[in-house]
C-alpha positions in Angstrom: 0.0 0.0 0.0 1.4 3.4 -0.8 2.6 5.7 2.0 -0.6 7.7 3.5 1.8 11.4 2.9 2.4 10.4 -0.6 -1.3 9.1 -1.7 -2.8 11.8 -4.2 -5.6 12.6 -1.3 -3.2 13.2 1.8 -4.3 16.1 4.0 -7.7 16.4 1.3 -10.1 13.7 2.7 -11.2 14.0 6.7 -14.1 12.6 8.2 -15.7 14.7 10.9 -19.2 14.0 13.0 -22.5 14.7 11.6 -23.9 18.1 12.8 -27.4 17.2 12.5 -29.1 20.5 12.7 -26.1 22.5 11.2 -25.7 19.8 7.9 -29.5 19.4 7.8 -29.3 20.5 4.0 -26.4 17.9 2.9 -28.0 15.2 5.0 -31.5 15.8 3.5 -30.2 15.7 0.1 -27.6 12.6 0.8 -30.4 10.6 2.3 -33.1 11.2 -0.4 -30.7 10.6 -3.2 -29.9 7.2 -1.0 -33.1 6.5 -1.1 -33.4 6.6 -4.8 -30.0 5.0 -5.5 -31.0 2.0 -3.5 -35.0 1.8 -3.9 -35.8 3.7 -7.2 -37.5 6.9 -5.6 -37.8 8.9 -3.0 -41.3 7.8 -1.9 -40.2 5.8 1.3 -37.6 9.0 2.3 -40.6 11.3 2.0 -43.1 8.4 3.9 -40.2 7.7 6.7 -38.5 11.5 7.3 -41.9 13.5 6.0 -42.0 15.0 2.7 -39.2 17.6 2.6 -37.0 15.3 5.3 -37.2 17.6 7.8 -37.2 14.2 10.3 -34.5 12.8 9.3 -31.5 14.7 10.6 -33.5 14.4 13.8 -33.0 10.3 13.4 -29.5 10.7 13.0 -29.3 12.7 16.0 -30.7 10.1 17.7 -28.5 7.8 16.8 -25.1 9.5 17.3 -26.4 10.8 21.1 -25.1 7.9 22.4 -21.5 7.9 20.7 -21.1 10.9 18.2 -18.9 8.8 15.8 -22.3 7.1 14.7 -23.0 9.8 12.4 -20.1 11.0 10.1 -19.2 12.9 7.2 -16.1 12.4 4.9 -15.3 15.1 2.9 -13.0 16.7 0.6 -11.5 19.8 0.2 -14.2 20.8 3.5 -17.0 19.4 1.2 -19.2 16.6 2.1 -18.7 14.1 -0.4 -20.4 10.9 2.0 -21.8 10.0 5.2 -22.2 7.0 7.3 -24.7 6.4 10.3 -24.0 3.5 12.7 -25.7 2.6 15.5 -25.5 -0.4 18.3 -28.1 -3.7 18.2 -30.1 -2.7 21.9 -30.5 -6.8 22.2 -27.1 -7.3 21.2 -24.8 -4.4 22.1 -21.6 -6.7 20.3 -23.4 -6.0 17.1 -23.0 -2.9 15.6 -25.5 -2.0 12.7 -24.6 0.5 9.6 -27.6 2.1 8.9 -26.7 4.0 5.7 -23.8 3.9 3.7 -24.0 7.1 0.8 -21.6 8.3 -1.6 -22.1 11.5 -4.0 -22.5 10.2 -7.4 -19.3 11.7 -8.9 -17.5 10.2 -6.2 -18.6 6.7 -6.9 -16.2 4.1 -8.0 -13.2 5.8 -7.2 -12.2 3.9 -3.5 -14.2 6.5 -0.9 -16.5 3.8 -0.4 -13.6 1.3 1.2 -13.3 4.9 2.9 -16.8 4.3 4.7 -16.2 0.8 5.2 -12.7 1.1 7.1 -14.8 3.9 9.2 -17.5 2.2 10.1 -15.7 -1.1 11.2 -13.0 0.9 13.3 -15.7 3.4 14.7 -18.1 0.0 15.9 -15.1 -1.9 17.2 -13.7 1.1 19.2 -17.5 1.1 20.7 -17.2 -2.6 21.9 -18.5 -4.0 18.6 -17.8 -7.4 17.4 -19.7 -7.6 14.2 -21.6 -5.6 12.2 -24.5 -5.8 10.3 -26.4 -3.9 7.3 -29.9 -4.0 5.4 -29.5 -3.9 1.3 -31.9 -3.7 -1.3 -31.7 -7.0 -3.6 -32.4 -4.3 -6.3 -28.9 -2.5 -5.8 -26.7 -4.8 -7.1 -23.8 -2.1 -7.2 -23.8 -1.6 -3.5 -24.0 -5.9 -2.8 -20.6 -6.0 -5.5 -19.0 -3.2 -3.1 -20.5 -5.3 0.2 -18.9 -8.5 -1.2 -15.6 -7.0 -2.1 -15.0 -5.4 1.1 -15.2 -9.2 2.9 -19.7 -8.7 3.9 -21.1 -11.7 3.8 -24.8 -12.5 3.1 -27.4 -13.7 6.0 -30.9 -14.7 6.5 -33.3 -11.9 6.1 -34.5 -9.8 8.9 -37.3 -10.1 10.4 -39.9 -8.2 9.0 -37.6 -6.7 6.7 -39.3 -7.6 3.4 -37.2 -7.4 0.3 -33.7 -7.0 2.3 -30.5 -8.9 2.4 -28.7 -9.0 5.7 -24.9 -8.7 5.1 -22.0 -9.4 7.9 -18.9 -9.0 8.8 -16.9 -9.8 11.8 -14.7 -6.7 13.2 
């Protein structure tokens, strides 16, 4: 692997905590274009966080009030290009869920999402996690190929989670 100074993205890319209320716009638009990317619309962003999504930087409040590494930005230059939301299985607190993974579209299939990954794992493992877990859309091919390359491994459906894929990895 090529020295962290010398990589073409040294001192560009930082990830720093969600500010719910201060990066409501980003997070808005981030989550509905999720949405979309994953589902093909925006209907269940609209039904879930109300129709401009004014609930759902409240729901990642929530879940980053317990650790505030569960909700993170990575950005470039200052500029959010992703985010990641984490949270902790209330049954099962060695299980560490990601909630949403979300990359900008021009950002896409250039390596930030092994970004998220490396994130996620270190930020659920430092919180007592053992292994992870996260819902996908069978639909979303692109984002099962990234799950699979990055060592996820597919589950049994949850539980009332009706067209999802459980994926896991151990941390």
């Amino acid at each position: 692997m090529a020295n962290s100074a010398t990589h073409k993205y040294a001192g560009a890319l930082a990830f720093r905590p969600a500010r719910p209320l201060a990066d409501s716009a980003t997070l808005i638009a981030f989550g509905r274009d999720l949405y979309i990317e994953s589902l093909g619309s925006d209907a269940g962003f609209r039904r879930d966080y109300g129709a401009r999504g004014q609930k759902f930087p409240l729901w990642i409040a929530a879940c980053s009030a317990s650790h505030a590494d569960f909700a993170a930005l990575l950005t470039e230059n200052g500029e959010a290009i992703g985010f990641v939301v984490l949270g902790r299985n209330s049954r099962d607190r060695c299980l560490g869920h990601v909630h949403h993974f979300y990359m900008a579209p021009f950002h896409r299939g250039q390596g930030f999402g092994g970004l998220l990954d490396d994130y996620a794992r270190a930020t659920l493992r430092n919180a007592g996690c053992r292994r992870a877990r996260l819902n996908v859309t069978p639909i979303n091919g692109r984002a099962i190929r990234f799950y699979q390359a990055q060592g996820w491994e597919k589950k049994q459906p949850p539980r009332g989670g009706a067209g999802l894929l459980n994926m896991e990895v151990a941390l």
